[in-house]
C-alpha positions in Angstrom: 115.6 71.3 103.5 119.3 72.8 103.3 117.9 75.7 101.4 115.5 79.0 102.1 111.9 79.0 100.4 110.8 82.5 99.5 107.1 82.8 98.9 105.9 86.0 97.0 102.3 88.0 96.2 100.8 91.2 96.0 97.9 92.5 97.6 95.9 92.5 94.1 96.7 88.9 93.3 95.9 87.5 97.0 92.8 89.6 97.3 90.6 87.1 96.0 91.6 84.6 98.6 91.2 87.2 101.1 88.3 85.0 103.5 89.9 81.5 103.0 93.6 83.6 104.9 91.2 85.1 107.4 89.6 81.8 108.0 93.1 80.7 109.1 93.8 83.1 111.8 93.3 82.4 115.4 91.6 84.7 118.3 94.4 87.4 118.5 95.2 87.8 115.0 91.9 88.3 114.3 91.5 90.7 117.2 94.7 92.5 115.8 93.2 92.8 112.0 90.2 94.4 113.7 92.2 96.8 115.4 93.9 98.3 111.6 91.7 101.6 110.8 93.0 101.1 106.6 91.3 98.3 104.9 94.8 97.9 102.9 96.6 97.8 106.0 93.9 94.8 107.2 93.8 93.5 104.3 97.7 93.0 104.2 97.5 91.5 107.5 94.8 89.3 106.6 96.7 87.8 103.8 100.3 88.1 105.4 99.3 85.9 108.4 97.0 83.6 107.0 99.5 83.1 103.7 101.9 81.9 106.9 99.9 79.4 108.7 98.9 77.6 105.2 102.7 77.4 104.3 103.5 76.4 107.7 100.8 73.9 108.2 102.5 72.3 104.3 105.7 72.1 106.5 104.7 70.7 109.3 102.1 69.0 108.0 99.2 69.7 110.2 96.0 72.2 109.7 97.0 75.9 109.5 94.4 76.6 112.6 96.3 74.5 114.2 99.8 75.4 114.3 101.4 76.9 117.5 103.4 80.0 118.1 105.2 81.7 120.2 107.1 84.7 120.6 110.7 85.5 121.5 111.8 88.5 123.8 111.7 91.0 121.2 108.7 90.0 119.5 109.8 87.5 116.4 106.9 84.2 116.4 108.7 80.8 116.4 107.2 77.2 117.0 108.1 75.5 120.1 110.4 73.0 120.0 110.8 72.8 116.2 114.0 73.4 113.6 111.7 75.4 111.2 112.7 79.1 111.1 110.7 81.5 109.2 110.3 85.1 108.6 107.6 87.5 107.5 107.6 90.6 105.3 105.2 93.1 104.0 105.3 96.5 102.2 102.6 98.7 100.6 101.4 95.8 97.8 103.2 92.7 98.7 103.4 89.9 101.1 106.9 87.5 101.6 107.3 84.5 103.4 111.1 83.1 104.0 111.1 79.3 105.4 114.1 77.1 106.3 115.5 74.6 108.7 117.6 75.0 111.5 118.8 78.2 111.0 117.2 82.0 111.9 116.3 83.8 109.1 115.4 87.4 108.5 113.7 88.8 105.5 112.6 92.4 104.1 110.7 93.6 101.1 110.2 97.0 100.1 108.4 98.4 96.5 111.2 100.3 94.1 108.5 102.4 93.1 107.3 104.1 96.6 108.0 107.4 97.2 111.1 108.3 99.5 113.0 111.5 100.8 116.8 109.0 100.8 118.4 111.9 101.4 117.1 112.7 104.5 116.3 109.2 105.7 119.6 108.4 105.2 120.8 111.6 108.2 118.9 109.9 110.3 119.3 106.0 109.6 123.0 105.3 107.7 126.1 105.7 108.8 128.7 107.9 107.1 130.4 105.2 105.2 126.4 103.7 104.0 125.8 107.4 103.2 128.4 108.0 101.1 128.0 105.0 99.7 124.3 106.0 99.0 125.5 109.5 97.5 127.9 107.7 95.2 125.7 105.4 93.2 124.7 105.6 89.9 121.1 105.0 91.0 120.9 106.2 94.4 117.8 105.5 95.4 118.1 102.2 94.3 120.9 102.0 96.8 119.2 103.3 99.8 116.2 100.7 99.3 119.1 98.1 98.8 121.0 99.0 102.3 117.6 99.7 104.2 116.1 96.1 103.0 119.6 94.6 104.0 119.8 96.0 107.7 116.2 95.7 108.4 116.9 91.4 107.6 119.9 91.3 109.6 117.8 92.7 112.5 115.3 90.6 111.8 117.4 87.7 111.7 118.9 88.3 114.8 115.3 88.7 116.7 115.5 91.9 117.6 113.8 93.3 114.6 114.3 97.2 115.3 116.6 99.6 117.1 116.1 102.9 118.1 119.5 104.3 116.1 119.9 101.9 112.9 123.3 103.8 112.6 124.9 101.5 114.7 124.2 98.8 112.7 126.0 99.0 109.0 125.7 96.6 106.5 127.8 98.0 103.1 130.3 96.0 103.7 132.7 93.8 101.4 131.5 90.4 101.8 128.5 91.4 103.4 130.2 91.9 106.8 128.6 94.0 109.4 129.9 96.7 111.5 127.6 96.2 115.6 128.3 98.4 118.4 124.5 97.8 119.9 125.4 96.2 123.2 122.4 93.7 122.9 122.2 93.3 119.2 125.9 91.9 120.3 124.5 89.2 122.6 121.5 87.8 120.7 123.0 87.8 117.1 125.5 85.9 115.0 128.8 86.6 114.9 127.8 87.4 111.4 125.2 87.5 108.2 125.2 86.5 104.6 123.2 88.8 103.6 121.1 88.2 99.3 119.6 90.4 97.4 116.8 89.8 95.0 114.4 91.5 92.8 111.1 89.8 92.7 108.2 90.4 90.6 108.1 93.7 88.5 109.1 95.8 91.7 110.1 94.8 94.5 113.6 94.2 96.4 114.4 91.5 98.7 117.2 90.9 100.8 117.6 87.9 103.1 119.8 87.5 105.8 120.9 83.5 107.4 124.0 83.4 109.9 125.7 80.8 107.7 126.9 80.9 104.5 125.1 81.2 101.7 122.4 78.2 101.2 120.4 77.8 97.9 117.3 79.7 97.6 113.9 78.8 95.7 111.3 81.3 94.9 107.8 81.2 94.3 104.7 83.2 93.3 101.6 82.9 94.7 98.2 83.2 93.2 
């Protein structure tokens, strides 16, 4: 498997198969859904996690109920013992799943159509250069979701998965370099990311972040 498997759905397509996902999850990630006040936010949960253990249980080949976790320092879930890296993602409507072998991935979704002050995010998330950058597009708001969705992979990737100042992470770059000055970003991550973008579905942006060059990438929809 020398390439990345993104799996893709919304909310309103997985909905029906909300019970078979719930029937999926184990004792804490049930005990987590509980704990979501919003049925939307449970309800992404639901499918998110269960939507995992099926395609991991494919991959491995074993039940979904069955499958093993754990988690690293930071929080990312990994199985024990096993070259199968995966990563998950969720914004307002949709779910994605990126899978691949023997290398850590990070993934990040976001909806073009939500509503966002960039502007002001920006001040408080970009640095200068990814803020001019920002100000200078045709479609700036297109940008911001395009930089936000490629730092939040790379710190996924890397298995940290958030920082208290995103501005000293930046990820305009040419040739998707990256610019770290977090002292323990620094000592967990790659040297470096490849970082892809994608559009999927009708409106949605993906990026996807792997510490070696670029490898293939096949996409599917689900339900």
């Amino acid at each position: 498997m020398d390439e990345v498997h993104l799996w893709y759905t919304t909310l309103h397509a997985a909905h029906a198969y909300l019970q078979r996902y719930r029937s999926l999850l184990d004792d804490a990630e049930c005990e987590r859904a509980a704990r979501f006040r919003s049925e939307q936010d449970r309800d992404r949960y639901v499918i998110g996690h269960g939507m995992l253990r099926e395609l991991l249980g494919l991959h491995l080949g074993e039940d979904p109920t069955e499958v093993r976790m754990e988690r690293g320092p930071y929080g990312k879930p990994y199985i024990p013992g096993h070259p199968l890296h995966f990563n998950l993602s969720d914004t307002k409507d949709a779910v994605l799943i990126a899978i691949t072998r023997n290398e850590e991935v990070g993934a990040d979704i976001e909806t073009m159509t939500r509503t966002v002050d960039h502007a002001a995010v920006s001040e408080h998330y970009f640095t200068p250069e990814e803020i001019e950058d920002i100000r200078a597009a045709t479609e700036s708001k297109r940008r911001f979701l395009e930089l936000w969705t490629r730092k939040e992979a790379v710190l996924k990737a890397s298995g940290i998965g958030i920082m208290e100042d995103l501005r000293v992470l930046r990820v305009n770059g040419a040739r998707n370099e990256n610019w770290i000055t977090h002292r323990e970003f620094m000592r967990m991550a790659a040297p470096a990311y490849h970082v892809q973008g994608f559009h999927i579905g009708a409106h949605h942006l993906v990026s996807l972040a792997l510490a070696v060059p670029r490898k293939a990438v096949r996409a599917w929809k689900m339900h």
